[in-house]
Wavefront OBJ file of the C-alpha trace (Angstrom):
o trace
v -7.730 -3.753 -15.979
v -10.885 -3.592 -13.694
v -11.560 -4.811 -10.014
v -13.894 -6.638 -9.650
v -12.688 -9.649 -11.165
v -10.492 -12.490 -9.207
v -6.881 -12.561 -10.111
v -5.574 -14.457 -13.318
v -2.057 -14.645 -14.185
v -3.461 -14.832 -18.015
v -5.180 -11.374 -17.771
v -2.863 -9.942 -15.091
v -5.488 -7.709 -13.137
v -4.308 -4.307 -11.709
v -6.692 -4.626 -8.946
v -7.770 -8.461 -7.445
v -10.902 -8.271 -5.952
v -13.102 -11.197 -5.526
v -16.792 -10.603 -3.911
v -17.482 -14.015 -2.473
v -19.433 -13.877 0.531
v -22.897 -12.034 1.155
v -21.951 -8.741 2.861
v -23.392 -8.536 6.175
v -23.194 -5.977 9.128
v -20.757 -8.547 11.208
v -18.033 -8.416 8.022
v -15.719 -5.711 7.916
v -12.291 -5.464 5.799
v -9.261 -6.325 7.704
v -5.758 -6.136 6.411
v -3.714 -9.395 6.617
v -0.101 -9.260 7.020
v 1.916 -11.918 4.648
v 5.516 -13.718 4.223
v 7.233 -10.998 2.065
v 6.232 -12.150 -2.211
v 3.217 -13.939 -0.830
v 0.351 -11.633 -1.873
v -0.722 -13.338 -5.290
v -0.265 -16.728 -3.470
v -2.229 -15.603 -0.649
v -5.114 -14.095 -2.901
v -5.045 -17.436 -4.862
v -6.033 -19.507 -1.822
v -8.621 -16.693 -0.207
v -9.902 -17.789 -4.269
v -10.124 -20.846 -3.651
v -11.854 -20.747 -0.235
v -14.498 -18.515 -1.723
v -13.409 -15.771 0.737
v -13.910 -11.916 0.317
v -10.162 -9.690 -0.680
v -8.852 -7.294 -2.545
v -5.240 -6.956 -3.688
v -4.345 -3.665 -5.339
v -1.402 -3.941 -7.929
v 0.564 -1.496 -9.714
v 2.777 -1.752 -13.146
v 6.740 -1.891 -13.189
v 9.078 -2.266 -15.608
v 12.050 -4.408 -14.279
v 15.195 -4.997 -15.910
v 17.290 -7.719 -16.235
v 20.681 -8.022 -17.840
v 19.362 -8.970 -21.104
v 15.438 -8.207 -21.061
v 12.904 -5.858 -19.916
v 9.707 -6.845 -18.217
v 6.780 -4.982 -16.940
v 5.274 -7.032 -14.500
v 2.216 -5.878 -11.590
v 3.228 -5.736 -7.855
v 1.627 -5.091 -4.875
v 0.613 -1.478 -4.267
v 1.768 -2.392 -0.556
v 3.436 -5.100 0.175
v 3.276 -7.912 2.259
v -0.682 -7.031 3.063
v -3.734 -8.100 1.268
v -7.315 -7.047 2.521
v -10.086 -8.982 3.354
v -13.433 -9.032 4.255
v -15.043 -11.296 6.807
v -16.520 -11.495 10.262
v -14.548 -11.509 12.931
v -15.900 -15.251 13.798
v -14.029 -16.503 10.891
v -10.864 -15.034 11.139
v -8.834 -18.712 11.663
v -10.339 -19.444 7.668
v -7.425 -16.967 6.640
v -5.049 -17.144 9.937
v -4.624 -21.484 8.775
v -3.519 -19.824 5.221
v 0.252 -20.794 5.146
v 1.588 -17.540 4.171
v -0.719 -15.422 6.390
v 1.097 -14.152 9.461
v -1.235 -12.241 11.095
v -3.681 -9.268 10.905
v -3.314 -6.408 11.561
v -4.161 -5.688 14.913
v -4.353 -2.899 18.007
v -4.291 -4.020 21.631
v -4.639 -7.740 20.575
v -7.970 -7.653 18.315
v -7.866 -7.286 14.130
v -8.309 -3.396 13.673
v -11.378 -2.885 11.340
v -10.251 -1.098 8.120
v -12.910 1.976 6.670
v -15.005 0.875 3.567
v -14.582 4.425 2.779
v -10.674 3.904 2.377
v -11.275 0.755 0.450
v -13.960 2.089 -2.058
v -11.682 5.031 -2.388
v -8.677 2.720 -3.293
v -10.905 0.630 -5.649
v -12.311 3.566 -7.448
v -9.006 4.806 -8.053
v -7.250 2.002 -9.426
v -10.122 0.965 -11.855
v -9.662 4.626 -13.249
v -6.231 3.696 -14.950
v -4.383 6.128 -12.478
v -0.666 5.885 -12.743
v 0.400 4.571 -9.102
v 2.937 3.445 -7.137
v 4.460 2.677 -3.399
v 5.369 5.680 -1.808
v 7.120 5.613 1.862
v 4.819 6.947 4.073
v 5.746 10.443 5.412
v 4.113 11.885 8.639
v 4.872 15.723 9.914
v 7.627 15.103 12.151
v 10.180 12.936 10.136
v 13.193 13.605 8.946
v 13.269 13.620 5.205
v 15.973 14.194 2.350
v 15.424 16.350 -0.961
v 16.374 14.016 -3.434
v 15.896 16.495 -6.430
v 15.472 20.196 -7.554
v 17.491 23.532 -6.093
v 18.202 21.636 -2.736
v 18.783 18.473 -3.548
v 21.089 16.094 -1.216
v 19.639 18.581 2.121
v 17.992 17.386 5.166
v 15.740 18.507 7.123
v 12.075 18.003 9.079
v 8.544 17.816 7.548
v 6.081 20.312 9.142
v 3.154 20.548 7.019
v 1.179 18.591 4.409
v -0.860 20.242 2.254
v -0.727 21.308 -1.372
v 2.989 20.878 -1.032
v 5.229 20.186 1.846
v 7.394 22.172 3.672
v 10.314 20.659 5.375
v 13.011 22.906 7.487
v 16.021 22.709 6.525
v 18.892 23.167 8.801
v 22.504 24.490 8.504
v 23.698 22.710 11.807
v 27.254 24.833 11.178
v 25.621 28.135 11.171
v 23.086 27.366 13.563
v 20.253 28.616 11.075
v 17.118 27.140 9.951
v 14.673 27.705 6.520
v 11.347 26.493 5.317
v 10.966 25.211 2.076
v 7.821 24.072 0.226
v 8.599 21.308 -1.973
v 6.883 18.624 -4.339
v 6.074 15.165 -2.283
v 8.192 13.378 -5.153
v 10.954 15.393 -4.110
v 11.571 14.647 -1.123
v 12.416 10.893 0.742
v 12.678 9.661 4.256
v 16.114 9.075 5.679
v 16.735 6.414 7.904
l 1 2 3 4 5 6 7 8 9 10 11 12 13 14 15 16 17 18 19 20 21 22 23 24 25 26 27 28 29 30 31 32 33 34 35 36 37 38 39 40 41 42 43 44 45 46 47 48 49 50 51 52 53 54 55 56 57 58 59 60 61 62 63 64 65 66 67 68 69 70 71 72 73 74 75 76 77 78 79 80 81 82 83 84 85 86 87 88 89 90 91 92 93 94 95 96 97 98 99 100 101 102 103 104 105 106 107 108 109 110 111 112 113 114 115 116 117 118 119 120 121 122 123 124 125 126 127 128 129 130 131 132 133 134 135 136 137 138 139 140 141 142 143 144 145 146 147 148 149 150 151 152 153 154 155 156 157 158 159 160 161 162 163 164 165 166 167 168 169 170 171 172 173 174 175 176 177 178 179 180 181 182 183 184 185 186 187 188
């Protein structure tokens, strides 16, 4: 399972990557937003049109009355990553299932190569993976397992571990708590 290689439903690739185009200094990566189950379709015809993406996939097992399956998803879906100038944004835009980019006050916002490399490198290192919801100091957030399981309460810090504050609204009284990221949710 490297990147590297274009997607094939035969070898199932955890990573789709195709390097298409010549890399100049006018093309950046730029994350495309899809029609929801649209990501292998989309990569398909960015294939096809010889275009620069990358489609990071992770491994499930899904169940069915009477079968299992593991199958590869997208590590975030509804968004595959491409690479082109700017210029040539409408040869992905006329895409059927492309919606849109990404974008900040109007114009496609430029994604780090860092981030990308960094994403690449870590999937082609067999790394177990998976969606996470995406937590930000702030946000309320559930324990969902361990001593306090079932509690609410705030996220203040990210580090090693998190600590959320916990509140007991009938007492009026408030605790930190440092807790595993897998151990905690957002509520919503």
């Amino acid at each position: 399972m490297l990147a590297g290689q274009p997607w094939d439903e035969r070898t199932s690739q955890r990573a789709v990557h195709a390097n298409r185009q010549p890399q100049d200094s006018e093309s950046h990566w730029y994350a495309a937003y899809t029609l929801s189950r649209h990501e292998k379709q989309v990569a398909r015809q960015l294939e096809e049109r010889c275009l620069d993406y990358f489609l990071p996939l992770y491994k499930s097992v899904r169940r069915w009355k009477d079968r299992r399956r593991q199958v590869e998803l997208p590590l975030f879906p509804s968004y595959v990553f491409i690479r082109i100038a700017l210029k040539d944004r409408l040869r992905v835009l006329t895409l059927p299932s492309v919606v849109q980019f990404v974008s900040f006050n109007g114009r496609p916002a430029q994604l780090p190569e860092s981030e990308i490399a960094a994403l690449r490198s870590g999937l082609a290192g067999n790394l177990v993976v998976e969606p996470h919801p995406y937590l930000k100091v702030g946000r309320r957030v559930r324990v969902r397992s361990g001593a306090f399981a079932g509690m609410e309460g705030i996220l203040r810090r990210k580090k090693e571990r998190f600590r959320i504050v916990l509140c007991m609204d009938l007492i009026m009284r408030s605790m930190a708590v440092e807790v595993d990221e897998s151990d905690i949710e957002p509520t919503f």
